[in-house]
C-alpha positions as CSV (number, residue, x, y, z in Angstrom):
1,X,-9.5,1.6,17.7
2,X,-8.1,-1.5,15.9
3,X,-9.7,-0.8,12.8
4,X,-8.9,3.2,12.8
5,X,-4.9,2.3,14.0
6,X,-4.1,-0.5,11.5
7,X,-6.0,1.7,8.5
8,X,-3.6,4.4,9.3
9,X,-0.8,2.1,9.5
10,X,-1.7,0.7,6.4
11,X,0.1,3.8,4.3
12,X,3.7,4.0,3.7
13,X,4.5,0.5,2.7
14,X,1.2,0.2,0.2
15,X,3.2,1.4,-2.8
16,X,5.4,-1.6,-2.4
17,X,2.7,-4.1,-1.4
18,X,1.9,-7.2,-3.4
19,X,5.7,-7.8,-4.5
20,X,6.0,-4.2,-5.4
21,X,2.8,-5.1,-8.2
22,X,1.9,-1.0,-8.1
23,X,5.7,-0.4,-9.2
24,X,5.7,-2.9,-11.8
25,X,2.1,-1.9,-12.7
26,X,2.9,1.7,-13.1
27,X,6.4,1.0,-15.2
28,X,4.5,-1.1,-17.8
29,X,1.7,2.0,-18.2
30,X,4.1,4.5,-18.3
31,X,7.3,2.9,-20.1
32,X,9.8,4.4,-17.5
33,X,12.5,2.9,-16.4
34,X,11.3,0.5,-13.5
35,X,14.6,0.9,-11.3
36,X,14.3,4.9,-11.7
37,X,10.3,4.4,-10.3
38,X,11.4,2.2,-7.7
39,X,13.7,4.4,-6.4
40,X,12.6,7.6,-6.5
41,X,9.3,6.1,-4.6
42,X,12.2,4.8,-2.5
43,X,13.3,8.5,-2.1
44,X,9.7,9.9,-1.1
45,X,8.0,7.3,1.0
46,X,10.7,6.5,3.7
47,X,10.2,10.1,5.3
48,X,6.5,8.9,6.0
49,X,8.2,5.8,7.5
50,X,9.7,7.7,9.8
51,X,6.5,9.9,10.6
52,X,3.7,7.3,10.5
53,X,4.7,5.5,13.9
54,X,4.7,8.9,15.7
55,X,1.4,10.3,13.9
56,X,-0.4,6.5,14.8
57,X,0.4,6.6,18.6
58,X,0.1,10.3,18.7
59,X,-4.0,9.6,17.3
60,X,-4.2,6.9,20.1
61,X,-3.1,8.8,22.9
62,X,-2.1,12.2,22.1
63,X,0.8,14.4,21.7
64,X,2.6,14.3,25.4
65,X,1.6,10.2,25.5
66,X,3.1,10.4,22.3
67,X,6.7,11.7,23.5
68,X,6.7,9.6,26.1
69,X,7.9,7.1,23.9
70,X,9.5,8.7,21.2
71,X,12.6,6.6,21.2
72,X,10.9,3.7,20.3
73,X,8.7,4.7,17.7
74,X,11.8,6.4,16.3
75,X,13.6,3.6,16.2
76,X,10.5,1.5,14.8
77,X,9.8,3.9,12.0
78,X,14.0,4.6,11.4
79,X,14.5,0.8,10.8
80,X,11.3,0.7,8.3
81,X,12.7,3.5,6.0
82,X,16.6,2.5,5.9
83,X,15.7,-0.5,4.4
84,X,12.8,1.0,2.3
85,X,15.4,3.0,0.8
86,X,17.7,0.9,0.2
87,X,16.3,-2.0,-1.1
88,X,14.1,0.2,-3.5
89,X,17.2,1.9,-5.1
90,X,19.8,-0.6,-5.0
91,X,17.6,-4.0,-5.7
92,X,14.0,-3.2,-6.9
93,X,10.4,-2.6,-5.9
94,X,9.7,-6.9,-5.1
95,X,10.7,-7.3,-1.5
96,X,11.0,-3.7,0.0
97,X,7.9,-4.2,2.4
98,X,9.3,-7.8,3.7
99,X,12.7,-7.0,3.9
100,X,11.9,-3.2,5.7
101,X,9.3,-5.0,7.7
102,X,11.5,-7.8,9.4
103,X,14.3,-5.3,10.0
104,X,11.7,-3.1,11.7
105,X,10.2,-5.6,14.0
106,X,13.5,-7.5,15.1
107,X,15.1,-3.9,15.6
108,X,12.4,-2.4,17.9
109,X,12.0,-6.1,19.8
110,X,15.8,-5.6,20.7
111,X,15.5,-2.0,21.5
112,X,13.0,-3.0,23.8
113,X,14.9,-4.9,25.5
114,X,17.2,-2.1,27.4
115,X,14.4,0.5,26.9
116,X,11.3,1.1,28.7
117,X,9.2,3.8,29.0
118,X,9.0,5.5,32.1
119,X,5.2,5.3,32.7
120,X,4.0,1.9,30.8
121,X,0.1,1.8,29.2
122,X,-1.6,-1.0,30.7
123,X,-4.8,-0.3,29.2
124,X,-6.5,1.7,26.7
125,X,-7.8,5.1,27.0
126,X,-11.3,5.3,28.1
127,X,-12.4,7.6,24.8
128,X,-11.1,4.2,22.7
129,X,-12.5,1.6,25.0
130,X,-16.0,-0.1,23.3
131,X,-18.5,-0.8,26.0
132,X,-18.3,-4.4,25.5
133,X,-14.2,-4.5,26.4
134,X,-15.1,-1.9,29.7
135,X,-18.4,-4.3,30.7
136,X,-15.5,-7.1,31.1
137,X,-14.7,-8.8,34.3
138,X,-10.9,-9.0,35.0
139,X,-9.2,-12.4,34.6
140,X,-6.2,-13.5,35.6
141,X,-4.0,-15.2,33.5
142,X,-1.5,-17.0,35.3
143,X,-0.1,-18.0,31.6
144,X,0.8,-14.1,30.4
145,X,4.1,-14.9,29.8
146,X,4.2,-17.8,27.5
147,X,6.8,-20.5,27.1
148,X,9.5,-20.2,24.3
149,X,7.3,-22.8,22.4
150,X,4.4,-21.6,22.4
151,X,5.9,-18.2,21.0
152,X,7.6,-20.0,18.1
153,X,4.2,-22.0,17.5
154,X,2.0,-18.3,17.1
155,X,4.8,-17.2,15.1
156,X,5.5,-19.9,12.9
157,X,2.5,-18.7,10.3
158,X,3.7,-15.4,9.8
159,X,7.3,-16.6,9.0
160,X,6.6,-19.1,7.0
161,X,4.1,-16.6,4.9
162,X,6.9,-14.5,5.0
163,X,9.5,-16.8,3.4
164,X,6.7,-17.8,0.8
165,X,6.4,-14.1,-0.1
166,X,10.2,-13.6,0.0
167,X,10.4,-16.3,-3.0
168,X,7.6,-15.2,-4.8
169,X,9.1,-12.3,-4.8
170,X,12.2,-13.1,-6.6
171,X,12.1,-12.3,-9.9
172,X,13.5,-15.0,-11.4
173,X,11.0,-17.5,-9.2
174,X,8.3,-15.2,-10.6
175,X,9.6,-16.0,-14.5
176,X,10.1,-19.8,-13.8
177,X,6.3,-20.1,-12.8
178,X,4.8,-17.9,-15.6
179,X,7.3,-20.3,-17.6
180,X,5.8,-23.3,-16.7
181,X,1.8,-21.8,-17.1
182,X,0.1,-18.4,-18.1
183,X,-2.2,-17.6,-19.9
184,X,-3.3,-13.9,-21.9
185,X,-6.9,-13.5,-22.2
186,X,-8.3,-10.6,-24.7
187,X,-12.1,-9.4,-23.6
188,X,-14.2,-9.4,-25.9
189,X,-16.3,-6.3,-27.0
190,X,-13.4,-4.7,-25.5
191,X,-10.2,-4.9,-26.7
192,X,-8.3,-2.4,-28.7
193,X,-11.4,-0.8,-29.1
194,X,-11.0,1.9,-27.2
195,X,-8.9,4.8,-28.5
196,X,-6.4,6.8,-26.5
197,X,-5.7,10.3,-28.1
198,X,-3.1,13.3,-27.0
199,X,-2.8,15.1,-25.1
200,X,-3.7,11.9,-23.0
201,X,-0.9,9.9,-24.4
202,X,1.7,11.2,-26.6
203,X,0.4,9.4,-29.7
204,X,-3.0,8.3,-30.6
205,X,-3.4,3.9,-30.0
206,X,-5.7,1.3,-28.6
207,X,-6.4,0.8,-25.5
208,X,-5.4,-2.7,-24.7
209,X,-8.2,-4.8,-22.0
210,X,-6.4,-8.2,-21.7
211,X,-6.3,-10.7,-18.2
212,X,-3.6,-12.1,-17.7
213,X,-4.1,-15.2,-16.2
214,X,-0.2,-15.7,-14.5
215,X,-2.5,-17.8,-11.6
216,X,0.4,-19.9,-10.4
217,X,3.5,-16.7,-9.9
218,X,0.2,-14.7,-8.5
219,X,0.7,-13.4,-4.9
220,X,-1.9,-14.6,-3.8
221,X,-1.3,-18.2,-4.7
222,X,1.9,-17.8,-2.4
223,X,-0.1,-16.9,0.5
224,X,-2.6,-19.5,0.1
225,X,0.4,-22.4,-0.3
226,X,1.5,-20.5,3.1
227,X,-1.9,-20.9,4.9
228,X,-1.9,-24.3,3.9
229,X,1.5,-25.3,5.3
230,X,0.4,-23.3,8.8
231,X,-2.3,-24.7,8.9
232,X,-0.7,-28.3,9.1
233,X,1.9,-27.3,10.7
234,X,-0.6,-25.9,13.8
235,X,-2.3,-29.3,13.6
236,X,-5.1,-28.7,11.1
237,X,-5.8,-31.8,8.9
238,X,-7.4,-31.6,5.5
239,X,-10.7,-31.4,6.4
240,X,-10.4,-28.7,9.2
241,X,-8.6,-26.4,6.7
242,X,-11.4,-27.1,4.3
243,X,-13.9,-25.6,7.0
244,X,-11.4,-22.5,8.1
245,X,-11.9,-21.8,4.7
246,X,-15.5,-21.7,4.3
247,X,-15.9,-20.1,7.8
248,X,-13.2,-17.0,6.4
249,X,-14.6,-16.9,2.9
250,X,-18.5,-16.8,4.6
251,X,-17.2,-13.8,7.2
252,X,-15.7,-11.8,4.0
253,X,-17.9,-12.3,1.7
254,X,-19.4,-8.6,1.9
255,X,-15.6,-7.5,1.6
256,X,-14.9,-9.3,-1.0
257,X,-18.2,-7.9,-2.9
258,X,-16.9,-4.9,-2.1
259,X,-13.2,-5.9,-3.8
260,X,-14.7,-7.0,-6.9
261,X,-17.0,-3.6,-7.5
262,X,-14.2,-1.2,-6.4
263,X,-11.7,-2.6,-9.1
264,X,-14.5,-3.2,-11.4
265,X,-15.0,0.8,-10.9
266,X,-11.2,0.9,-11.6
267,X,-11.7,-0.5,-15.0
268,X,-14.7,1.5,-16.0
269,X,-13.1,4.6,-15.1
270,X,-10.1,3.6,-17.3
271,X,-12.2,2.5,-20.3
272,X,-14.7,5.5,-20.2
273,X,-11.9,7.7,-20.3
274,X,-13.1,9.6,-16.6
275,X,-9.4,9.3,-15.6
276,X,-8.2,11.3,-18.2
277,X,-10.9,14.0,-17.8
278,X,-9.8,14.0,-14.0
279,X,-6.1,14.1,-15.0
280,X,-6.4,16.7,-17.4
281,X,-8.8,19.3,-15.1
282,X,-5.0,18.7,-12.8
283,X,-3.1,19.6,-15.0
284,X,-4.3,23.0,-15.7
285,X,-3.2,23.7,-12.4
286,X,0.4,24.6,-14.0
287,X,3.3,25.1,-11.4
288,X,1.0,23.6,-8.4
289,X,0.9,20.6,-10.6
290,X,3.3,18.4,-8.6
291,X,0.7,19.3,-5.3
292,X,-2.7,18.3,-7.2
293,X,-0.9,15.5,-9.0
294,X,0.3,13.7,-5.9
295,X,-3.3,14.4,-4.9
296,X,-4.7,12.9,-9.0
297,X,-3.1,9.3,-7.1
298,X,-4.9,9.9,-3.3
299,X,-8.3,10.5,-5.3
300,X,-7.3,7.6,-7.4
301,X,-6.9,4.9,-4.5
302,X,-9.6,6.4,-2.8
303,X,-11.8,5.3,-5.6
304,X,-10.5,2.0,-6.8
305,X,-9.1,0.7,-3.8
306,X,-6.0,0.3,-5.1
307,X,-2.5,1.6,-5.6
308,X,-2.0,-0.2,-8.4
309,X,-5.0,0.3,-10.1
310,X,-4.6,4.2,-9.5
311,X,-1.2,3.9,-11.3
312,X,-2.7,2.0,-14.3
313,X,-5.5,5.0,-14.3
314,X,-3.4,7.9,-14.2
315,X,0.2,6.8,-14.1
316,X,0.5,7.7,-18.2
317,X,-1.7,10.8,-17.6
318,X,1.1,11.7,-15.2
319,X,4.0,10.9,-17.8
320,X,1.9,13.2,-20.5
321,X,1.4,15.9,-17.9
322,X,4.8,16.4,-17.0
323,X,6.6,16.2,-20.0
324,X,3.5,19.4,-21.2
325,X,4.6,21.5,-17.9
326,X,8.1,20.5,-18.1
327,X,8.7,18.7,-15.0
328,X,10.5,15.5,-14.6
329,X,8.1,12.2,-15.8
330,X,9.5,9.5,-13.1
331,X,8.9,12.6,-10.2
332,X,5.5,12.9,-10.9
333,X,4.7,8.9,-11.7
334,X,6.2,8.0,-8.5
335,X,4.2,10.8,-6.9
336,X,1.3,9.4,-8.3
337,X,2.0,6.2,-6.3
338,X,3.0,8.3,-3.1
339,X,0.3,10.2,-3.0
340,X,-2.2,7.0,-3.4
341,X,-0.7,5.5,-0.6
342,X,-2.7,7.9,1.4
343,X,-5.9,7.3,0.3
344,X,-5.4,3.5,1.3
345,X,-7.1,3.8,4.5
346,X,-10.5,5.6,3.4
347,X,-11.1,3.0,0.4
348,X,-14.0,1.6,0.7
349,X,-12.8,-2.1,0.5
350,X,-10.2,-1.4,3.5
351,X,-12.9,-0.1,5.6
352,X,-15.2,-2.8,4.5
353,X,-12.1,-5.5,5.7
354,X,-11.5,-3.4,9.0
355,X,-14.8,-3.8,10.1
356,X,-15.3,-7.4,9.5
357,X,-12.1,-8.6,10.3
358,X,-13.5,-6.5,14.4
359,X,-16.5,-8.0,13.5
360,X,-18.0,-3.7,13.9
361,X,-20.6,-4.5,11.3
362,X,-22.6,-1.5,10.3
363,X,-20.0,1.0,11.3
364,X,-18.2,1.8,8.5
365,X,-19.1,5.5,8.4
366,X,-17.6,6.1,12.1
367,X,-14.3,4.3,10.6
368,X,-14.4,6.5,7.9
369,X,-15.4,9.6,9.7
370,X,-12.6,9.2,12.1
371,X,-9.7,8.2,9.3
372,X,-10.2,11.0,7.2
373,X,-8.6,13.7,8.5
374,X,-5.1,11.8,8.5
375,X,-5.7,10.7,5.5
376,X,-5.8,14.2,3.5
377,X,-3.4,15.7,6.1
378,X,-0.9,12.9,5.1
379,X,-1.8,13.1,1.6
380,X,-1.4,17.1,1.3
381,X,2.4,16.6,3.5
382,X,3.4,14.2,0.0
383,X,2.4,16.7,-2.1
384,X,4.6,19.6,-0.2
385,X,7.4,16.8,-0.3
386,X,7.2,16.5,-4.5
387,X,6.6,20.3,-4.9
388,X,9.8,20.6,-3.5
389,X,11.7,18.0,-5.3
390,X,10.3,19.3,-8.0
391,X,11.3,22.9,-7.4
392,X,13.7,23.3,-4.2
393,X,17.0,22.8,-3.8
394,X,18.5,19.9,-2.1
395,X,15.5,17.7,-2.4
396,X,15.5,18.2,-6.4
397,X,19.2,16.2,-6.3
398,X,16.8,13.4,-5.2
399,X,15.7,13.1,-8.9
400,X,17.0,10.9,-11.7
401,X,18.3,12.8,-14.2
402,X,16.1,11.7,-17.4
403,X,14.4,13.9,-20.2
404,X,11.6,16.4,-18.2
405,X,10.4,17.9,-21.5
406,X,9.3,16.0,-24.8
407,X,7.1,17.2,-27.2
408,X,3.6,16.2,-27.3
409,X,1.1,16.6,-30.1
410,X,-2.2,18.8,-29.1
């Protein structure tokens, strides 16, 4: 149940994850404007914001289990998309998730506090109960409640991770580290040897394979400055962090095989030029284009793992496509990054990470198997969304006004 709740949790904020890297990622593929990306993404995912709370606890319980505590989840899924909205359209794609996050949790913890439901859960269904938790003896634990310390002390890591991703976040942090070191590394045997042709991309180029090498404004190199600052802060020394670490990277190390060969698969599928044989089978869909395109993105994330890599596959196949049908570019990029969204939770690298981190080795198909379903149904509701801000009136006011149609060479 852990694994098949968080996976399905794990949708509406993805597009914003890592600093808002699949934004930034899909702006520098594209060329569009990254504040027109950021917020018509802004104007698509917050309605899943909404929805994603009541679809989780409705997949958990059930429908009338569900409605029993509507208000909360309401009020958990209303506080994620205000600020998803309004950060993305009036700041930029960096700290949406963070800043939507926090006012989420803080908002439903006070709500909670003069609402309760009238018939509390105390345990979990039976159909979601492993043998091992209902094999169990019951404990008491006279401690439940814990002191006002203690709370701060479990707490601490996650806000000091979160004020490490707040600054890393920052644009301006961001250029001051790539100022001080970063390195661009061309790949050999690679580079601007592969040739992009229309109606791919409006005019014929090379296809560029360099790695950047920004290792110290790198997201990741926030959140390990954060783990090591919690970990000292909870009383680790130097040498106990040095074991944590080898224990964690010794328990993951099949996930983070599985990490390196799924964006590998990214790359190969970019370079071989199977994206754009994918995009272009889409696009002779015609006026269903903006269904099967959000769908171009699912497929996309399903495959590499990744919603940014899904953006640097097809996000200029997207751009091409709509300017040939005559539909609005940043609609159908962004689209491309709402619809991926969905495929997060049947990637094979986040069901490769649910399973270790439950420690449900060997399982993965039963994750997968039960994930699934939400994940198309979810996918195919983003589709119906774009579809009509592509065609219906009021949702096509939700689009930036920029050139639909330019012409493209055949």
């Amino acid at each position: 149940s852990a694994a098949g709740l968080c996976l399905i949790a794990n949708t509406a904020p993805v597009a914003f994850g890592a600093l808002g890297t699949p934004v930034i990622a899909l702006a520098a593929v594209t060329g569009l404007d990254l504040m027109e990306l950021s917020g018509m993404i802004g104007r698509q995912l917050p309605f899943f914001s909404i929805i994603v709370p009541f679809w989780l606890i409705w997949a958990f319980v059930g429908f009338r289990r569900m409605i029993e505590v509507w208000p909360a989840l309401l009020v958990a899924g209303a506080s994620f998309a205000v600020p998803q909205y309004l950060v993305s359209n009036f700041h930029g794609p960096w700290l949406v998730d963070i800043v939507a996050a926090i006012v989420s949790m803080i908002s439903l913890a006070l709500f909670l506090r003069v609402w309760h439901p009238a018939r509390p859960m105390t345990e979990a269904p039976r159909d979601w109960s492993s043998k091992d938790v209902e094999g169990e003896e019951e404990h008491e634990h006279p401690a439940d409640v814990a002191s006002r310390s203690a709370a701060l002390k479990a707490w601490t890591p996650w806000v000091i991770l979160s004020v490490f991703v707040f600054i890393w976040g920052v644009p301006q942090a961001k250029a001051l580290l790539d100022s001080i070191w970063s390195a661009r590394f061309p790949v050999a045997g690679l580079h601007e040897l592969v040739m992009k042709v229309p109606p791919v991309v409006a005019e014929a180029h090379p296809e560029a394979a360099i790695f950047n090498f920004n290792i110290l404004s790198m997201t990741g190199t926030g959140i390990l400055l954060a783990g090591i600052v919690s970990g000292f802060m909870l009383g680790y020394g130097p040498a106990g962090l040095v074991r944590m670490y080898g224990k964690t990277l010794y328990m993951i190390r099949f996930s983070l095989l599985t990490i390196a060969c799924m964006l590998a698969l990214g790359y190969v599928t970019r370079y071989s030029g199977t994206d754009a044989t994918m995009g272009l089978a889409f696009a002779n869909t015609g006026w269903l284009y903006p269904f099967f395109g959000t769908l171009l993105g699912w497929v996309g994330v399903a495959v590499t793992g990744s919603d940014t890599a899904s953006n640097v596959l097809f996000g200029g196949l997207q751009k091409v496509t709509a300017q040939q049908l005559g539909l609005n570019p940043v609609l159908m990029a962004a689209a491309n990054s709402s619809g991926g969204v969905m495929g997060k939770m049947i990637d094979a690298q986040s069901i490769v990470v649910a399973s270790t981190a439950t420690k449900w080795y060997g399982q993965e198909g039963s994750i997968l198997r039960f994930v699934f379903f939400h994940s198309i149904a979810l996918a195919c509701l983003v589709g119906l969304l774009v579809m009509a801000q592509a065609y219906v009136y009021p949702f096509t006011e939700m689009v930036p006004d920029v050139a639909a149609t330019i012409p493209v060479a055949n």
